[in-house]
ChimeraX commands (.cxc) that place a marker at each C-alpha (Angstrom):
marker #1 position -9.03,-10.85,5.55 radius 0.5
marker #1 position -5.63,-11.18,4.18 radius 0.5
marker #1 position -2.67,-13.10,5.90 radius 0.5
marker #1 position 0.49,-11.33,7.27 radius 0.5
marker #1 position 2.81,-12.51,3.70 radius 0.5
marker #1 position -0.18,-10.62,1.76 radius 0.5
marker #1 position 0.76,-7.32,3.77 radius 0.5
marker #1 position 4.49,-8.31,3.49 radius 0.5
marker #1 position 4.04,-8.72,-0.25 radius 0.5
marker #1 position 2.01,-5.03,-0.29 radius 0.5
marker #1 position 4.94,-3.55,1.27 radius 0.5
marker #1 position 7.55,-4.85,-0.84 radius 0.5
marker #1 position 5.71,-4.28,-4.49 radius 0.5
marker #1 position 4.42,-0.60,-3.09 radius 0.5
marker #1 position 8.19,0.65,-2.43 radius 0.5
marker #1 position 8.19,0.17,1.11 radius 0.5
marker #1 position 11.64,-0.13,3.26 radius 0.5
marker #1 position 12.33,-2.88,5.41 radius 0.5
marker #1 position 14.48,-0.99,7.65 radius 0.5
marker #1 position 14.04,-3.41,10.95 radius 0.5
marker #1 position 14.37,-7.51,10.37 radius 0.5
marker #1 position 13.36,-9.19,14.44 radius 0.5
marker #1 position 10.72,-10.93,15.61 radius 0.5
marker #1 position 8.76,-8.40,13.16 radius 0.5
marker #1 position 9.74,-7.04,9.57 radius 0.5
marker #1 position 9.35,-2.95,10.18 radius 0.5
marker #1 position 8.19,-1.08,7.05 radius 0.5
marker #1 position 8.47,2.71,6.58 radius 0.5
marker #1 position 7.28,4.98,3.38 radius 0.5
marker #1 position 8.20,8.76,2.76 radius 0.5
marker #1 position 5.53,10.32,0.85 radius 0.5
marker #1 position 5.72,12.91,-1.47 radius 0.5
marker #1 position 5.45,15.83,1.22 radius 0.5
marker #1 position 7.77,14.07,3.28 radius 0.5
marker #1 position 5.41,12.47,5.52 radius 0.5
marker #1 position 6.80,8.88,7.01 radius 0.5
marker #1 position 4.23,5.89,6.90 radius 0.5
marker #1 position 5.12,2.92,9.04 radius 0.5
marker #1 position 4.17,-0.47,9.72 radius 0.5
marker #1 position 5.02,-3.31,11.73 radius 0.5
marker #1 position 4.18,-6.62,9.89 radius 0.5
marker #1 position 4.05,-10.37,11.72 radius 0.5
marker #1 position 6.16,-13.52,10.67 radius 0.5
marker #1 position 3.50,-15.45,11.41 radius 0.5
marker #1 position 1.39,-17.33,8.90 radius 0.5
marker #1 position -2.16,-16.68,9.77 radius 0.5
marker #1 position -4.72,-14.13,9.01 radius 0.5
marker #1 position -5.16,-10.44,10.23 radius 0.5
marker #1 position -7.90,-10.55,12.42 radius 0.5
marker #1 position -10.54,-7.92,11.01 radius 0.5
marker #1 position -9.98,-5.16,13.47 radius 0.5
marker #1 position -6.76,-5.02,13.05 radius 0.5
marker #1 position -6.65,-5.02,9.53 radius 0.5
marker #1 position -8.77,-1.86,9.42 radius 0.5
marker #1 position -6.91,-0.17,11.83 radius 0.5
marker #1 position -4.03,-1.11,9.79 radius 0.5
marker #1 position -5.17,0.42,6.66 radius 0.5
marker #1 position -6.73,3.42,8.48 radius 0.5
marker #1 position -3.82,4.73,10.49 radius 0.5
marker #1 position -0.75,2.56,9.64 radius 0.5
marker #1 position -0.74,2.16,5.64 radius 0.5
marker #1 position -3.54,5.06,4.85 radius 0.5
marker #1 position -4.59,3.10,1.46 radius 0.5
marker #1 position -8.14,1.84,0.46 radius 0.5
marker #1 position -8.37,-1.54,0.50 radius 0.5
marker #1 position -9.48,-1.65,-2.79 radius 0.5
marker #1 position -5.62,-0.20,-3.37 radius 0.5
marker #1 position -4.48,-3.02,-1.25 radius 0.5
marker #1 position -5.64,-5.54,-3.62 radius 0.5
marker #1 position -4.68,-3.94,-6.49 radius 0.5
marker #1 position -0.90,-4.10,-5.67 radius 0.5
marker #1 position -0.82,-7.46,-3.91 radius 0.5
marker link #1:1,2 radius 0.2
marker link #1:2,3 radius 0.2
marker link #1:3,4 radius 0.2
marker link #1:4,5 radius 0.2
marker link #1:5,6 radius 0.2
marker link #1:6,7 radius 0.2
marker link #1:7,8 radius 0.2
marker link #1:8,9 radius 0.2
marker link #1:9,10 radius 0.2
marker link #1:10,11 radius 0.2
marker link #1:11,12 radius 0.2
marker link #1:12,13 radius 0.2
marker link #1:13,14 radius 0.2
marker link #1:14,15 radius 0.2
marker link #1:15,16 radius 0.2
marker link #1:16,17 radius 0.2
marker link #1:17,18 radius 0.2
marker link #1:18,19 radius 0.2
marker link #1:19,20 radius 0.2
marker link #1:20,21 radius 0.2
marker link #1:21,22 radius 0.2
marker link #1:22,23 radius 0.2
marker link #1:23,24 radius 0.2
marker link #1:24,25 radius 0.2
marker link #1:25,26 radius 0.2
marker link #1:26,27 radius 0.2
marker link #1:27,28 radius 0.2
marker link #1:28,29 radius 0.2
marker link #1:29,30 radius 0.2
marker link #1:30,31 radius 0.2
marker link #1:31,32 radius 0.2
marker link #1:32,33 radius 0.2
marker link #1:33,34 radius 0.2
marker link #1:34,35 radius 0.2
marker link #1:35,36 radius 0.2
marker link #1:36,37 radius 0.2
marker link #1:37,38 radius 0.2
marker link #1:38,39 radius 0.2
marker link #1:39,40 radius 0.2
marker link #1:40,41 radius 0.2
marker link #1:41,42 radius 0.2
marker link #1:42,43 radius 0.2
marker link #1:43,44 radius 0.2
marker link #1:44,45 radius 0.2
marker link #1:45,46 radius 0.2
marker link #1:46,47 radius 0.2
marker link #1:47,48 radius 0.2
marker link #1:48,49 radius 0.2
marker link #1:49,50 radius 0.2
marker link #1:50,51 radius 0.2
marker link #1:51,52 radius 0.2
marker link #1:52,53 radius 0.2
marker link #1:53,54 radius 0.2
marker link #1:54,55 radius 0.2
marker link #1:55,56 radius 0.2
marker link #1:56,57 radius 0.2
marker link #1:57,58 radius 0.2
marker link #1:58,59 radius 0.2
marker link #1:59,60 radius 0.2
marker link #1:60,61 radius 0.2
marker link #1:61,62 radius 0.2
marker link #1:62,63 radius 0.2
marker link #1:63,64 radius 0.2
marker link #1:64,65 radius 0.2
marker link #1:65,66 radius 0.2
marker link #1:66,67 radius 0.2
marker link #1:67,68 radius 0.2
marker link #1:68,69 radius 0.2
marker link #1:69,70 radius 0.2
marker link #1:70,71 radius 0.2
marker link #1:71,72 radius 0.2
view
């Protein structure tokens, strides 16, 4: 499973906005229809625990994972 700087790192080389630095970096996308993605990503250093990280891509990011890990 990949750590929270991995998800970081997806946001920032996929065109994401960091538009909320706290205890959490907040990311939001506009897609081309104008449909807002948004995630909330951890400042800690360990790994996503697996059900998280598919609910993550599933409802939060909406990318394979095989996209994931192309950009990262």
């Amino acid at each position: 499973m990949p750590r929270w700087k991995e998800l970081k790192r997806f946001c920032e080389r996929d065109g994401w906005e960091l538009y909320k630095d706290t205890d959490h970096y907040f990311y939001r996308k506009r897609d081309k229809d104008g449909t807002i993605r948004m995630t909330k990503v951890s400042k800690g250093s360990g790994e996503i625990h697996t059900h998280l990280w598919r609910e993550i891509l599933k409802k939060q990011l909406r990318v394979s994972e095989e996209y994931f890990n192309s950009i990262i």
